[in-house]
Structures are given as structure tokens and as C-alpha cells.
TORDRENDREN-331837 format. One record per atom (N, C-alpha, C): residue number from 1; residue in one letter; y, x, z; atom name. Coordinates in steps of 0.001 Angstrom, whole numbers, plus 500000, padded with zeros to 6 digits. Layout:
% residues N
+-----+---------+--------+--------+--------+-------+
! num ! residuo !      v !      u !      w ! atomo !
+-----+---------+--------+--------+--------+-------+
! NUM !       a !      Y !      X !      Z !    CA !
...
+-----+---------+--------+--------+--------+-------+
This chain:
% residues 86
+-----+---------+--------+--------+--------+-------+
! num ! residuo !      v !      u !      w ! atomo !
+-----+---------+--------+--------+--------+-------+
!   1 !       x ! 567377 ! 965453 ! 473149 !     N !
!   1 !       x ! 567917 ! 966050 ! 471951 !    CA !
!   1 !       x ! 567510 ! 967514 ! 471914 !     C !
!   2 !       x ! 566951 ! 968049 ! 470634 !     N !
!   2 !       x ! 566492 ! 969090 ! 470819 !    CA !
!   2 !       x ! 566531 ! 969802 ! 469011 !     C !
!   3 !       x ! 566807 ! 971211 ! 469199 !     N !
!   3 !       x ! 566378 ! 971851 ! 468068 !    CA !
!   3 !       x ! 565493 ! 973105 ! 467844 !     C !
!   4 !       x ! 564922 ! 973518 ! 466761 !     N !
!   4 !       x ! 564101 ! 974371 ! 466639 !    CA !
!   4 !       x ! 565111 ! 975386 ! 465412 !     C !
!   5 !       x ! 564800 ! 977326 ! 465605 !     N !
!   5 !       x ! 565317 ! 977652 ! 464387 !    CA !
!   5 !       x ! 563882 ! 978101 ! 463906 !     C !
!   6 !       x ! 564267 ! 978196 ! 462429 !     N !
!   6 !       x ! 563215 ! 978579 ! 461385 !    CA !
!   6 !       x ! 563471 ! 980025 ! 461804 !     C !
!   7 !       x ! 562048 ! 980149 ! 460873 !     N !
!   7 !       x ! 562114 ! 981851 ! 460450 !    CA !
!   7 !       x ! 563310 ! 982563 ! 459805 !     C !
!   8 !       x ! 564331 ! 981737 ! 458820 !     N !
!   8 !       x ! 565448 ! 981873 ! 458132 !    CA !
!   8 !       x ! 566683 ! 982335 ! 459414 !     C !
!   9 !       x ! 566818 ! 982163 ! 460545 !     N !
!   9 !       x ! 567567 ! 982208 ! 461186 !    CA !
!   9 !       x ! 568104 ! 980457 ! 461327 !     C !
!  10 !       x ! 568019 ! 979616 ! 460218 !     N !
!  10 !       x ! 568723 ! 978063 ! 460513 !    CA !
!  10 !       x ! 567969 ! 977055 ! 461162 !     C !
!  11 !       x ! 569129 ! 976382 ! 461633 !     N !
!  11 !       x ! 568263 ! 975605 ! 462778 !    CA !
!  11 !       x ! 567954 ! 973766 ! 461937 !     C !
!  12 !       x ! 566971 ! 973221 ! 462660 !     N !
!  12 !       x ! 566556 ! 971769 ! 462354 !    CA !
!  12 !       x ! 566541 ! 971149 ! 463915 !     C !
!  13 !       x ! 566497 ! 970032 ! 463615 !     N !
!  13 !       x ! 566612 ! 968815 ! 464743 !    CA !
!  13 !       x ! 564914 ! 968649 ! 464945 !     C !
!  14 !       x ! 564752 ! 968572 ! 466568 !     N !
!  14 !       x ! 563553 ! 968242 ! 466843 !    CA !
!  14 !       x ! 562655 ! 970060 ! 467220 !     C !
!  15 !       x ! 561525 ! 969240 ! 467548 !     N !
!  15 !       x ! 560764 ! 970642 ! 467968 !    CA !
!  15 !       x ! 559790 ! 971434 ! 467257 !     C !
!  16 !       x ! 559614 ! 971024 ! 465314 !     N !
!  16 !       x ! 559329 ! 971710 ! 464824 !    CA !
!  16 !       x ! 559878 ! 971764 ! 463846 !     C !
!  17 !       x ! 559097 ! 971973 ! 462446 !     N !
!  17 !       x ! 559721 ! 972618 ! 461105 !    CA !
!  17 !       x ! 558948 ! 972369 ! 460182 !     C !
!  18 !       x ! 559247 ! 972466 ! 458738 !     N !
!  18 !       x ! 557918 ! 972631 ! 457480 !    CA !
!  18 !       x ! 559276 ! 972998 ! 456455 !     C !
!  19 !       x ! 558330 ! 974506 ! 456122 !     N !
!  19 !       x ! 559057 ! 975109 ! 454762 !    CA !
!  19 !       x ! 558658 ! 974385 ! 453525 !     C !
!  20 !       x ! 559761 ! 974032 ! 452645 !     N !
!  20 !       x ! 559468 ! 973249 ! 451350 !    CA !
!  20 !       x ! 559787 ! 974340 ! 450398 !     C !
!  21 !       x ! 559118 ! 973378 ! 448885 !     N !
!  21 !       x ! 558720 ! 974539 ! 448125 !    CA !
!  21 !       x ! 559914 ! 975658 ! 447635 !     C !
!  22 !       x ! 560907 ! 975115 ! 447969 !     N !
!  22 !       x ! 562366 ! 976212 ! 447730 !    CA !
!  22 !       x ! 562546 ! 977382 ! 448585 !     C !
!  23 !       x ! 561812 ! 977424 ! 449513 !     N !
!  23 !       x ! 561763 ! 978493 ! 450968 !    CA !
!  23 !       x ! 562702 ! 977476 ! 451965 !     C !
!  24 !       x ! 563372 ! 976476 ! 451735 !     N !
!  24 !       x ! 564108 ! 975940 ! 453187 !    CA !
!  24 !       x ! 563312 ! 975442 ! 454306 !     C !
!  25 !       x ! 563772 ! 975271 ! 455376 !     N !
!  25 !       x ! 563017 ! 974402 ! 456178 !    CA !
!  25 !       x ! 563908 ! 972791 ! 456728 !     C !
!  26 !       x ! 562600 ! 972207 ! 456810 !     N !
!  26 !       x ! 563637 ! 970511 ! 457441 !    CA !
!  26 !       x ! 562476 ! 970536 ! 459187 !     C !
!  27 !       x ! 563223 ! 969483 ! 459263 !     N !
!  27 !       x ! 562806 ! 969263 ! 460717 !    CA !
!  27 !       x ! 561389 ! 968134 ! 460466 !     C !
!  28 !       x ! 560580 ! 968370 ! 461198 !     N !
!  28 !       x ! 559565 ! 967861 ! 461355 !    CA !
!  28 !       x ! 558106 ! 968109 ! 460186 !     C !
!  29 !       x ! 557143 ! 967009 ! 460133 !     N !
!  29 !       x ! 555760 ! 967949 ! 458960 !    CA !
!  29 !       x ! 556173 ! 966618 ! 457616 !     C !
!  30 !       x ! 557448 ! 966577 ! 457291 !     N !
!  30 !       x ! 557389 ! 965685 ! 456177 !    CA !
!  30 !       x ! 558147 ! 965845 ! 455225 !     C !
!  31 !       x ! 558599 ! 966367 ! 453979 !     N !
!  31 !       x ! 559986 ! 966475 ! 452971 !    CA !
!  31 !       x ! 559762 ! 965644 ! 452399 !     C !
!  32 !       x ! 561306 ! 965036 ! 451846 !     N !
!  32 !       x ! 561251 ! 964323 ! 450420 !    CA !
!  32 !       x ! 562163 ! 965686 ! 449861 !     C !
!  33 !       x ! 561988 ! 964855 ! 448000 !     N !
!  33 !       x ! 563302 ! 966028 ! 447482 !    CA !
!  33 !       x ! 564001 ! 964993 ! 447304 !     C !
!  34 !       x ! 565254 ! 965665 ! 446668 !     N !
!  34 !       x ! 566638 ! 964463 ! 446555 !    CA !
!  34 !       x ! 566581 ! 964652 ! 445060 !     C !
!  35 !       x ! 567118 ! 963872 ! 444508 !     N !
!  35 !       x ! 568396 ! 963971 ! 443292 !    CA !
!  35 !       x ! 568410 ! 964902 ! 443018 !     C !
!  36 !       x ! 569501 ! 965595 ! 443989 !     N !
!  36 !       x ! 569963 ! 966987 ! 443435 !    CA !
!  36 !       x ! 569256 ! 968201 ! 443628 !     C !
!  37 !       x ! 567880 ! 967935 ! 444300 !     N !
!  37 !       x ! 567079 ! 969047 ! 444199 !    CA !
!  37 !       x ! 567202 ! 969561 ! 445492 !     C !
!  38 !       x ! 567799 ! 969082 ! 446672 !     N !
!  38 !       x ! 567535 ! 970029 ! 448416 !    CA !
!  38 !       x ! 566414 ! 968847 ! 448675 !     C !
!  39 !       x ! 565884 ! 969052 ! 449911 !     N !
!  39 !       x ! 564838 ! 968510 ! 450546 !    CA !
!  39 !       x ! 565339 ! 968139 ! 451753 !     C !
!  40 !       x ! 564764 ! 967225 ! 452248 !     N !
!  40 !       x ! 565062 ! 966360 ! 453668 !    CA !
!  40 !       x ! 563683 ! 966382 ! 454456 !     C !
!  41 !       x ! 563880 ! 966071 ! 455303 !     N !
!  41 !       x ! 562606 ! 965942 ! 456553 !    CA !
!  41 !       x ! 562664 ! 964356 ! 456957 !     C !
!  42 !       x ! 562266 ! 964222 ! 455905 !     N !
!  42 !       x ! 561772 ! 962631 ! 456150 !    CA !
!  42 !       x ! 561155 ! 961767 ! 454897 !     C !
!  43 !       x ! 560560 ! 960591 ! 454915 !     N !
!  43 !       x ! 560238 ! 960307 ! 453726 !    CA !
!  43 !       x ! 561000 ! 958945 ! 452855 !     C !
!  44 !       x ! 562423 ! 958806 ! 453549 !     N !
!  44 !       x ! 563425 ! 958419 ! 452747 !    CA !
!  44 !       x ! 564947 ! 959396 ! 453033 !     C !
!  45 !       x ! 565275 ! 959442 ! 452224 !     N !
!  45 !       x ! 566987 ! 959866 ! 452269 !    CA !
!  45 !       x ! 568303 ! 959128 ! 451716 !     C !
!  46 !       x ! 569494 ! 959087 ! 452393 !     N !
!  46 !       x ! 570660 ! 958711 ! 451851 !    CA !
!  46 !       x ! 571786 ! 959565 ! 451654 !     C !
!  47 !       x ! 572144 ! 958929 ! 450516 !     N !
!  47 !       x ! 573382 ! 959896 ! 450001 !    CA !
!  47 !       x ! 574731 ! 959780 ! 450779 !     C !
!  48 !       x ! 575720 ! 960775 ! 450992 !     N !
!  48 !       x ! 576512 ! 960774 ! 452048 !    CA !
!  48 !       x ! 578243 ! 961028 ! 450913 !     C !
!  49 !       x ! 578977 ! 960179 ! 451944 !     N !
!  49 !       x ! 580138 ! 960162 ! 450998 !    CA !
!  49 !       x ! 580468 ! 961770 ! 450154 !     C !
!  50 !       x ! 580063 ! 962668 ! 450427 !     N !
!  50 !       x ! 580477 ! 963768 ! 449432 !    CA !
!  50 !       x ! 579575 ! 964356 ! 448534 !     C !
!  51 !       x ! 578344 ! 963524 ! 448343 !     N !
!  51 !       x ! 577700 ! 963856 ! 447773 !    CA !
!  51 !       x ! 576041 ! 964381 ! 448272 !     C !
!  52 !       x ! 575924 ! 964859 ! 449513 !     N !
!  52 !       x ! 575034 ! 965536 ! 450131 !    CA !
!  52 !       x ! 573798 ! 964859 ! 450334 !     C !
!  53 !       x ! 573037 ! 964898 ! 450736 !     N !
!  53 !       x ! 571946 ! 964181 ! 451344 !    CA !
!  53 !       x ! 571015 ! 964221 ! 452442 !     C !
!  54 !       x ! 571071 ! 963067 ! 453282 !     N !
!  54 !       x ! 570350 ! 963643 ! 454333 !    CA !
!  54 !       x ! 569084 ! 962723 ! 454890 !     C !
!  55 !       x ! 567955 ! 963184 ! 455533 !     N !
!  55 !       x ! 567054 ! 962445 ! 455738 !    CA !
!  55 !       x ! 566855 ! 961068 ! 456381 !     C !
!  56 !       x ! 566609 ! 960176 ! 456261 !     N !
!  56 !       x ! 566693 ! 959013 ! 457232 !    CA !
!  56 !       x ! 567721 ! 957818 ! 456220 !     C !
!  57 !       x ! 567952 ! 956523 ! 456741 !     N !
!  57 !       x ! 568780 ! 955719 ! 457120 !    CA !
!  57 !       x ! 570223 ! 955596 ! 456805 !     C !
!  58 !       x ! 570755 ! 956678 ! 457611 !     N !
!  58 !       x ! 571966 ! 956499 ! 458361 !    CA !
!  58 !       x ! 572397 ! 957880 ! 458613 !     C !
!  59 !       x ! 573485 ! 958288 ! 458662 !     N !
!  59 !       x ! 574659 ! 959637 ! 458857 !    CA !
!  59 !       x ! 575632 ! 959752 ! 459061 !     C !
!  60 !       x ! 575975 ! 960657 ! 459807 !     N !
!  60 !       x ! 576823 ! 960906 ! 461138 !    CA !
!  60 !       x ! 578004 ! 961899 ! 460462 !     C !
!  61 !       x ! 578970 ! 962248 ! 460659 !     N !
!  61 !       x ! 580047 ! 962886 ! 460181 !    CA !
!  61 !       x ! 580684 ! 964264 ! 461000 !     C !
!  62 !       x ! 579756 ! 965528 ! 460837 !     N !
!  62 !       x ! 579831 ! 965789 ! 462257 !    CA !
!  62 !       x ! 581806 ! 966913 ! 462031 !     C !
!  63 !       x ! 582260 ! 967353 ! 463127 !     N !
!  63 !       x ! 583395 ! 967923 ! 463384 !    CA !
!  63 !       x ! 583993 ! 968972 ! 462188 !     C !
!  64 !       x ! 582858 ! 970080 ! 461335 !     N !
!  64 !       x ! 583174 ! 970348 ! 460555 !    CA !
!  64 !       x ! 582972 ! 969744 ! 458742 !     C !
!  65 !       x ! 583594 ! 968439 ! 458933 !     N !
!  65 !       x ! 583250 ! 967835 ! 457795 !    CA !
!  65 !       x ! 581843 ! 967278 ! 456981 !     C !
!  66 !       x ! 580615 ! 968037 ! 457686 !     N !
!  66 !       x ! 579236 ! 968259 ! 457311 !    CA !
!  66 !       x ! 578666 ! 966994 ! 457450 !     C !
!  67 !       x ! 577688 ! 966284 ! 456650 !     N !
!  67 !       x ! 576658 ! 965063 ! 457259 !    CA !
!  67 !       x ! 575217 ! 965653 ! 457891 !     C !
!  68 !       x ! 575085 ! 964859 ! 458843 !     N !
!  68 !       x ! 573714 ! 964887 ! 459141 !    CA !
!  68 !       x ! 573144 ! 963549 ! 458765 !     C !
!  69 !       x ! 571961 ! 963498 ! 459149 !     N !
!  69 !       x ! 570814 ! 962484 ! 459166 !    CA !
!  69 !       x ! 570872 ! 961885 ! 460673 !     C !
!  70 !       x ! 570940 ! 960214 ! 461281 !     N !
!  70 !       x ! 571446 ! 959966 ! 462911 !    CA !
!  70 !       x ! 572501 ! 959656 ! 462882 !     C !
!  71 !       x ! 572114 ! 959071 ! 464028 !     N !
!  71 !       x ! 573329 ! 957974 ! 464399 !    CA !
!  71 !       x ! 574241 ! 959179 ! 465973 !     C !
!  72 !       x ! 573883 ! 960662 ! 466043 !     N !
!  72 !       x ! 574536 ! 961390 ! 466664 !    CA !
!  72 !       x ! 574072 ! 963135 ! 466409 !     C !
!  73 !       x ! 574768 ! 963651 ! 466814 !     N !
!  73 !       x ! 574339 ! 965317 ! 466306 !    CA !
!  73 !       x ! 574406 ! 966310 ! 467514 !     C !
!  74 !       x ! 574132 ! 967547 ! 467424 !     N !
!  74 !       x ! 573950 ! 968454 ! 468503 !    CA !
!  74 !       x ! 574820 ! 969798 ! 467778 !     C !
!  75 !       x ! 575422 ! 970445 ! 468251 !     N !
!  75 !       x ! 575667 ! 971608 ! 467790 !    CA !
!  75 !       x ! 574297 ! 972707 ! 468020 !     C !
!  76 !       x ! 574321 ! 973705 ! 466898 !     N !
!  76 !       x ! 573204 ! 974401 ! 467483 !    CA !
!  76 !       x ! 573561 ! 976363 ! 467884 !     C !
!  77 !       x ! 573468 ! 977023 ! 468153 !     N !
!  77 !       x ! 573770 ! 978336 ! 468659 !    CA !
!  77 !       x ! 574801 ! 978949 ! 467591 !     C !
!  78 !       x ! 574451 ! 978467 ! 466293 !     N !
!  78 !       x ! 574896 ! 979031 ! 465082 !    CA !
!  78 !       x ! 576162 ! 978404 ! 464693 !     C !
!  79 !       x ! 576526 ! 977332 ! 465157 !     N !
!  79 !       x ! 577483 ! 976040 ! 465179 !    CA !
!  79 !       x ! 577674 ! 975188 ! 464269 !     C !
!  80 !       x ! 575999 ! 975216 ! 463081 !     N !
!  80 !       x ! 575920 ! 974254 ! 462587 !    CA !
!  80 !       x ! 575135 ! 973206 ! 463385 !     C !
!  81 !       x ! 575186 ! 972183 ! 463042 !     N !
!  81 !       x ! 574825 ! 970997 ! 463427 !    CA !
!  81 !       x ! 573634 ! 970248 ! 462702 !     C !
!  82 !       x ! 572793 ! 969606 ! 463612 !     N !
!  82 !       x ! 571524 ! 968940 ! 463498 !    CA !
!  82 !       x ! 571596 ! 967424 ! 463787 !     C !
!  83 !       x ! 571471 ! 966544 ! 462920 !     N !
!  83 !       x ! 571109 ! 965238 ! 463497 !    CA !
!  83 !       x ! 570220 ! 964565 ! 464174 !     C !
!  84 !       x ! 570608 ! 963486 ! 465355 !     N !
!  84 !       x ! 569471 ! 962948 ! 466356 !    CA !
!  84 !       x ! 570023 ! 961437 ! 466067 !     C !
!  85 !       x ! 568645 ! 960770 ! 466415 !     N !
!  85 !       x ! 568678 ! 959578 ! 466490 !    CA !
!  85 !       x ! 568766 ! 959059 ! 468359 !     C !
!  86 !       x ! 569900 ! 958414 ! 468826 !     N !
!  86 !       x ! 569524 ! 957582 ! 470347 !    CA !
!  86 !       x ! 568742 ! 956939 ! 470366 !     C !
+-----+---------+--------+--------+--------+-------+
């Protein structure tokens, strides 16, 4: 389990990054956009009970209410949270 931070100061899951065309970054060299216009690091996404969206499959519910993308998450220095797959 591992994360990387962007140039932004925020962190992504995994050991790299790719800025999409909004200035964010997702984890890994792939975005989709959503619906509502954020981007994911992957090339499907699902919508999460509050609305959000996150890359992949499947999402995790992490401690401060937040979804990730994974079936588990990491806290990261900042104490937001990144999703991993086991």
C-alpha cells in the first residue's frame, strides 16, 4: 500500500500521478471525467452513496465519512485518505 503527493500538496494512492485538465491530480497515467465534472484515475468510475465519485468498481467508506475507490484505504500525512485494492 502506497501513496504519492502531487505538486498541489494532495495525496493519490499508488506511486504515481497525472494532472487532468482541471489542474487536479488522480493516481496513476489514466482519468475518466464523471457526471459531475471531477476526474478519477481510472477508466471506469462509481457513484458513491452521497453522491461523489470514485475510480474503479467498488468503495470503501473511510472514518471521516469520505469514499474512496477499493476494497481498503490508507490514511495519508495530511489525514485524508487514499484507496487500495488487496
Amino acid at each position: 500500500m502506497s501513496f504519492t503527493m502531487c505538486p498541489d500538496g494532495s495525496y493519490v494512492g499508488g506511486n504515481g500521478f497525472t494532472m487532468c485538465p482541471d489542474g487536479s491530480y488522480v493516481g496513476g497515467n489514466r482519468f475518466t471525467m464523471c457526471p459531475d465534472g471531477t476526474y478519477v484515475g481510472s477508466h471506469c468510475f462509481t457513484m458513491c452513496p452521497d453522491g461523489s465519485y470514485v475510480g474503479g468498481n467498488s468503495f470503501t467508506m473511510c472514518p471521516d465519512g469520505s469514499y474512496v475507490g477499493g476494497n481498503s484505504f490508507i490514511m495519508c500525512p495530511d489525514g485524508s485518505y487514499v484507496g487500495v485494492n488487496n
